[in-house]
Every structure is written in structure tokens, then in C-alpha cells.
C-alpha positions as CSV (number, residue, x, y, z in Angstrom):
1,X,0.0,0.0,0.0
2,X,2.8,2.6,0.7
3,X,4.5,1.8,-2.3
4,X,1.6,2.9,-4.2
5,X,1.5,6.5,-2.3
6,X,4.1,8.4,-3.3
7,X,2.8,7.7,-7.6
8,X,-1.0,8.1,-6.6
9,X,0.4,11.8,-4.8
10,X,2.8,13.1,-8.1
11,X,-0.5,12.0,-10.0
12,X,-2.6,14.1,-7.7
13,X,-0.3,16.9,-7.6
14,X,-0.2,16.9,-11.5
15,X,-3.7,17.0,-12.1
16,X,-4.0,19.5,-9.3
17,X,-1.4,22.3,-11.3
18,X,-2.8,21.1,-14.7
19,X,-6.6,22.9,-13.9
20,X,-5.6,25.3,-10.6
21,X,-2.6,27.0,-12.9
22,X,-4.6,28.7,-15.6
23,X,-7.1,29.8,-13.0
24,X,-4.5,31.3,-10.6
25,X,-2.4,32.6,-13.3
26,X,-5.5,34.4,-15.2
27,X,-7.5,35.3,-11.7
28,X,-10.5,33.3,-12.9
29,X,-12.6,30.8,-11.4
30,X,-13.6,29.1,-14.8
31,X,-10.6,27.8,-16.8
32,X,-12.9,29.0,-20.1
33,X,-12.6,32.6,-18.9
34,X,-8.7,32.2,-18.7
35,X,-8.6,30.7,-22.2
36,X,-10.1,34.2,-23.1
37,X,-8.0,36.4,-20.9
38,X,-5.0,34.3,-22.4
39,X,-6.5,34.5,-26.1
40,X,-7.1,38.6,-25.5
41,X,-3.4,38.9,-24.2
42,X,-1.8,36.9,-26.9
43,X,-3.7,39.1,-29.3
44,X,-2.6,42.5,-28.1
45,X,0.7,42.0,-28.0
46,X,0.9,41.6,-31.4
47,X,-0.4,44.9,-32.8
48,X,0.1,48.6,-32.2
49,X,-1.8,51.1,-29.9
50,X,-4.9,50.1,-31.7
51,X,-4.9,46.3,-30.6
52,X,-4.5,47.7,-26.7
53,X,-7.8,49.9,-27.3
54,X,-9.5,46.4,-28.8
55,X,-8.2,44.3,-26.0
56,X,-9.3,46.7,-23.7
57,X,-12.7,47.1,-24.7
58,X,-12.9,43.3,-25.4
59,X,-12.1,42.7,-21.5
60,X,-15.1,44.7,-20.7
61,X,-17.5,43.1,-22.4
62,X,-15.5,39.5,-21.3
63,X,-15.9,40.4,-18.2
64,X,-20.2,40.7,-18.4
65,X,-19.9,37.3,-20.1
66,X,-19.8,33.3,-18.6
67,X,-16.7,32.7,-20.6
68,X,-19.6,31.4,-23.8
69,X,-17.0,32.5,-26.1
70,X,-14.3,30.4,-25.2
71,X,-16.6,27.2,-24.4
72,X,-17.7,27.0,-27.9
73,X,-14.1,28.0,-29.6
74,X,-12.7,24.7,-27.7
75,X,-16.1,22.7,-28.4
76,X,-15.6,23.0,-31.6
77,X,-11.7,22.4,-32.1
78,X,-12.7,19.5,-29.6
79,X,-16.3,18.1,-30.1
80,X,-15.9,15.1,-27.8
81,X,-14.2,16.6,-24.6
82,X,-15.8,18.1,-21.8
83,X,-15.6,22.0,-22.0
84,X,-13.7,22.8,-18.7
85,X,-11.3,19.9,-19.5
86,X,-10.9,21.3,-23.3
87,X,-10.6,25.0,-22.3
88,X,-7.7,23.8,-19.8
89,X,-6.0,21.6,-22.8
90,X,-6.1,25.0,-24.9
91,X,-4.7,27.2,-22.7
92,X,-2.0,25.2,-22.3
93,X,-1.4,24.6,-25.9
94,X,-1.2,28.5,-25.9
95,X,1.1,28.6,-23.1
96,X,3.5,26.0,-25.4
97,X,2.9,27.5,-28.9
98,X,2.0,31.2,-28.7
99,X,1.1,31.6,-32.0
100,X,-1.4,29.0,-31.8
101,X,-4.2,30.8,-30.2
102,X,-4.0,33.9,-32.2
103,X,-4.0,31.4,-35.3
104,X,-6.6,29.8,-34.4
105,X,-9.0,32.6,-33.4
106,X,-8.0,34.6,-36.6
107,X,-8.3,31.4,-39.4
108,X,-12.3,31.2,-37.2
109,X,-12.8,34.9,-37.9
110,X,-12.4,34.4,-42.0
């Protein structure tokens, strides 16, 4: 039985940073809403003074929202994965490949 704590608590411990770090790093409760917050800073950083105005004004009207925007951008790249568990998986393919995310939400705008 002991042998199999110290693997059961890694495994824990893995899972537990996998979900708790976008939420902590973004200041969300919902890992959806830090896929946005994520998605809105990857954006901006790109562009001039005009993309700062956009992500700004984009933050306020995130911030009304439930994080809908997010939910159906990762139920559509992933159909058959629970939301929460697909927004996570996204934001940390953002965190890996930068590009990515800003890829991805422009080749959905067209």
C-alpha cells in the first residue's frame, strides 16, 4: 500500500497544477474565462496602440460574459471533450505555442 502513495500523490499533484494553474495565473474561477483572458493577451501584444484599445474594450464586455466564447471556440476544435477539460487543454497549448491561439481565433474569424 505505501508503495503505491508516493505515484497516486505526483499524480494528484499533476492534475491538481494542470486545472488550478490557468485559473490562478489568469485570476478566474472558470478555466474557459482564462482561455479568453489568455487568447485577449496573446492578441494585443501583437499589434500597435490600436490592438491595446481592442483588447481593452474586449475585456469589458468578457468580463459581463460566462466565458460562452471560449466554451464554444474549444467545443468546436474539440467536439468530444468536456468543456472545462478542453478549455484547460487549450490554454495550455497557448502557453506552449504562442502563435497558436492567435492562429486559431483569426483562421475562425475568416
Amino acid at each position: 500500500m505505501r508503495k503505491m502513495l508516493i505515484p497516486v500523490t505526483l499524480v494528484a499533484i499533476v492534475v491538481a497544477v494542470f486545472f488550478a494553474y490557468p485559473l490562478v495565473n489568469e485570476g478566474t474561477k472558470s478555466s474557459c474565462k482564462a482561455l479568453e483572458r489568455r487568447a485577449l493577451t496573446l492578441v494585443s501584444r501583437d499589434g500597435g496602440p490600436e490592438s491595446l484599445i481592442i483588447a481593452a474594450l474586449a475585456r469589458q464586455l468578457l468580463r459581463q460574459g460566462k466565458a460562452r466564447i471560449a466554451a464554444e471556440f474549444s467545443r468546436q476544435r474539440n467536439p468530444d471533450v468536456p468543456v472545462t477539460l478542453s478549455c484547460t487543454i487549450n490554454y495550455w497549448h497557448s502557453l506552449f505555442d504562442r502563435d497558436w491561439l492567435a492562429a486559431a481565433i483569426q483562421e475562425g474569424l475568416n
